[in-house]
C-alpha positions in Angstrom: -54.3 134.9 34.3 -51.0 135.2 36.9 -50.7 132.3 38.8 -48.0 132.7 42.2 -47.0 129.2 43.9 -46.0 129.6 47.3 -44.2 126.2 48.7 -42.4 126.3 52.7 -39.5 124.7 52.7 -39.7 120.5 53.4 -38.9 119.4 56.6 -35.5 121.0 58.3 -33.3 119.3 61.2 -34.5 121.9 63.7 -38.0 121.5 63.1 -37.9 117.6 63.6 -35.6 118.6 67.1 -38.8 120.9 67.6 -36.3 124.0 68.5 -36.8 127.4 67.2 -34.9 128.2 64.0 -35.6 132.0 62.2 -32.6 133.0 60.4 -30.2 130.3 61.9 -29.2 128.4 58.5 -30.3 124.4 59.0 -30.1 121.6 56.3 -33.6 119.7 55.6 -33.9 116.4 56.5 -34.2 113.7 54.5 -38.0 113.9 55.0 -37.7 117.4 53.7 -36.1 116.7 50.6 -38.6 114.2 50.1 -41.0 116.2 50.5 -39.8 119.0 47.9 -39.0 116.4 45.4 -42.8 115.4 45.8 -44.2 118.8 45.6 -41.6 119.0 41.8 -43.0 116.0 41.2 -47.0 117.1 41.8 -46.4 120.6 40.3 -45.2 118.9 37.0 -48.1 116.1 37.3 -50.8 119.0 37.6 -49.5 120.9 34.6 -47.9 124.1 36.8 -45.3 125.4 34.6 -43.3 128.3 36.7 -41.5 131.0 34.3 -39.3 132.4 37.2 -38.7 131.6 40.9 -37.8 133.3 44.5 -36.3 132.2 47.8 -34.7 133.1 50.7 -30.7 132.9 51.6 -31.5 130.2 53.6 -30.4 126.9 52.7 -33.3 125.0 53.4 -35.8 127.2 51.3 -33.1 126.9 48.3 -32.8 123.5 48.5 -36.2 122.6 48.4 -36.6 125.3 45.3 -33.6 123.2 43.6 -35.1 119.9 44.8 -38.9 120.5 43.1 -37.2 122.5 40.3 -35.3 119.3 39.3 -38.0 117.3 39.8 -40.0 119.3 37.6 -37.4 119.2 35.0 -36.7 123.0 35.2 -33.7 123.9 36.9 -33.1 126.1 34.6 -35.3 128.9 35.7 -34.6 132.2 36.2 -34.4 132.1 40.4 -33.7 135.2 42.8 -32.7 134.9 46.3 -33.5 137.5 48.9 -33.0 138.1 52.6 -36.4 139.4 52.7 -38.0 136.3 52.0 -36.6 135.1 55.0 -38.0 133.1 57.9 -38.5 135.5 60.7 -36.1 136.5 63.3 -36.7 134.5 66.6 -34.0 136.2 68.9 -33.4 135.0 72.0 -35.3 132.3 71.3 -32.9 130.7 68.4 -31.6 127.3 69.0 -33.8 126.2 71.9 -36.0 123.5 72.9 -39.6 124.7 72.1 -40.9 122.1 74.9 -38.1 123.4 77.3 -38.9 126.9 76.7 -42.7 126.6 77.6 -41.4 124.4 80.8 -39.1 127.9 82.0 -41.5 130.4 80.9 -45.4 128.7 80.7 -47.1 127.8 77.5 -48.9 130.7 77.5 -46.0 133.2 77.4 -44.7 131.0 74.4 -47.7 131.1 72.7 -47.5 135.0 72.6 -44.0 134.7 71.6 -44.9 132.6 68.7 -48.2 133.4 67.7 -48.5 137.3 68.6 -48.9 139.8 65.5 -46.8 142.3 67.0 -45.2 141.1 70.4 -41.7 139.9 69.3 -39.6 137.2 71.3 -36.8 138.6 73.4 -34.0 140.0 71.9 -30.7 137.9 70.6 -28.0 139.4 72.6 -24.8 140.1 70.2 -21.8 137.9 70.5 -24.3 135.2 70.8 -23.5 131.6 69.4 -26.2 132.3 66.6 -25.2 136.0 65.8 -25.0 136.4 62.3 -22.9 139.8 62.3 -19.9 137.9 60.3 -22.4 135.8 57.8 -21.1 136.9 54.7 -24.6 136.8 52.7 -25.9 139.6 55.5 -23.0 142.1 54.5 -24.1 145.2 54.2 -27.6 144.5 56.1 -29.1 145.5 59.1 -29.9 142.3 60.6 -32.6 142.2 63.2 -32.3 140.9 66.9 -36.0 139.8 67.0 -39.1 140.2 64.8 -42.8 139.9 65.6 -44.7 138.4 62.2 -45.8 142.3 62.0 -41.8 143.1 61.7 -41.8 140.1 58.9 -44.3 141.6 56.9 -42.9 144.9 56.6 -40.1 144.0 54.9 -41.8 141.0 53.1 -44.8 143.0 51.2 -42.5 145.8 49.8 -39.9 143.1 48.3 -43.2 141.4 46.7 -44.3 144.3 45.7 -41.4 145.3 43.9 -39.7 142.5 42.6 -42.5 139.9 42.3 -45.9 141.7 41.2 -44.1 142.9 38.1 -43.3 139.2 36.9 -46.7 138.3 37.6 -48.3 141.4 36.2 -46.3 140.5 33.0 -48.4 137.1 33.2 -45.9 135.1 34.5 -46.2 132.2 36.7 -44.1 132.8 39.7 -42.8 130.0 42.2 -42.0 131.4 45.9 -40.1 128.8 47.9 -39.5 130.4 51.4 -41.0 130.0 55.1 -43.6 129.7 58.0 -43.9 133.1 58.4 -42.5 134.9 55.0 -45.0 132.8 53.1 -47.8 133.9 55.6 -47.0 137.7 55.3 -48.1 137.1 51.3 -51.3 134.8 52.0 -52.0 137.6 54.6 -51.8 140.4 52.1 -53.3 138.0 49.3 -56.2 136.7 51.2 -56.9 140.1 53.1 -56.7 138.1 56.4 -57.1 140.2 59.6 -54.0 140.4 62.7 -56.2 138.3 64.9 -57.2 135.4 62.2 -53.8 134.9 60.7 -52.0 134.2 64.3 -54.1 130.7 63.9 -52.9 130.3 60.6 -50.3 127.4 60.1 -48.7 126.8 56.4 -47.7 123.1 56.3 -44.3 122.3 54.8 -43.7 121.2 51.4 -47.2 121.7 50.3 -47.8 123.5 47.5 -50.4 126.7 47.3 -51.7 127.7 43.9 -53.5 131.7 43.5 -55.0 131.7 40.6 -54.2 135.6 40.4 -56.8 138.2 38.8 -54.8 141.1 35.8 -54.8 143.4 39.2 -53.2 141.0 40.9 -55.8 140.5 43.5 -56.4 136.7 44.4 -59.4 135.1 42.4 -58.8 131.5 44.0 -56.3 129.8 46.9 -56.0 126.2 47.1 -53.7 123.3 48.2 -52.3 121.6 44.8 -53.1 118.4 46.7 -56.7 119.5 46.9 -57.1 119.6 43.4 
């Protein structure tokens, strides 16, 4: 049966400075690469043996890929790396204080601008310090100025869809290594969650999730590896 592992990056320097990140490229921290050397380490220990792998361009989601990879002893794998897998976009929002934020605008406005299916943040106004118009890994693309975790899963699904489902309908195991949000566009699809439920739903990082897939690709089973 396909398996697909979906892991969210470990720990990055914005997230311990509790700011808002999206596409803005941050290191982890050491935590982080702790934690994707443990989640190499528990993959191996449980017997999951990944024939091909995915990430982002960001350099905390490949770093934690190359992190469990080598702690699994399989660097060598096959990996693609794709903007679609991408956190999503936070505009305006990139680079500031999430405490702060709430303070200016109220809790409850943040809230929406985190948690809402379809209501994306403000805007990131170009020329801004975190524009990524000169980033040569976007050449070519239409980078966003905001996304709404609807906006994340449309271009999320189709790149699955295409690139992924055919590894895993040739029975491979696939290892994703991505984000929040990316990884919550697939356990959406996967799990059949609804708009409403999957605002609540919050992906831990560095954790491994095992599907144990069915030949049609639909999910049989979804579990923590810790779990098991």
């Amino acid at each position: 049966m396909p398996q697909l592992i979906l892991i969210r990056h470990g720990q990055s320097q914005w997230n311990l400075e509790n700011r808002f990140t999206g596409w803005w490229d941050v290191d982890v921290t050491e935590k982080g690469a702790a934690e994707a050397k443990a989640a190499g380490e528990l993959m191996k220990e449980k017997g999951i043996a990944p024939d091909v792998a995915f990430t982002s361009v960001q350099s905390r989601a490949i770093k934690t890929l190359n992190l469990a990879l080598e702690a699994m002893g399989r660097l060598w794998l096959p990996v693609t790396k794709d903007w679609r897998l991408n956190e999503r976009h936070y505009g305006g929002l990139t680079g500031l204080d999430k405490a702060e934020t709430a303070a200016k605008h109220g809790d409850e406005q943040v809230k929406i601008w985190r948690r809402s299916f379809d209501i994306p943040p403000p805007p990131l106004e170009a020329g801004s310090s975190y524009d990524l118009a000169s980033d040569p890994r976007y050449a070519g693309i239409a980078i966003p100025d905001t996304e709404s975790l609807k906006d994340t899963i449309a271009r999320v699904l189709p790149y699955y869809q295409a690139a992924i489902e055919p590894e895993l309908a040739a029975g491979k195991t696939v290892l994703i290594s991505a984000h929040g949000n990316s990884l919550r566009a697939l356990v959406k699809h996967l799990s059949g969650i609804s708009d409403a439920d999957i605002t609540g739903l919050e992906i831990p990082t560095g954790q491994p999730i095992v599907y144990e897939l069915n030949d049609d690709l639909t999910a049989r089973e979804r579990y923590y590896l810790s779990e098991r």
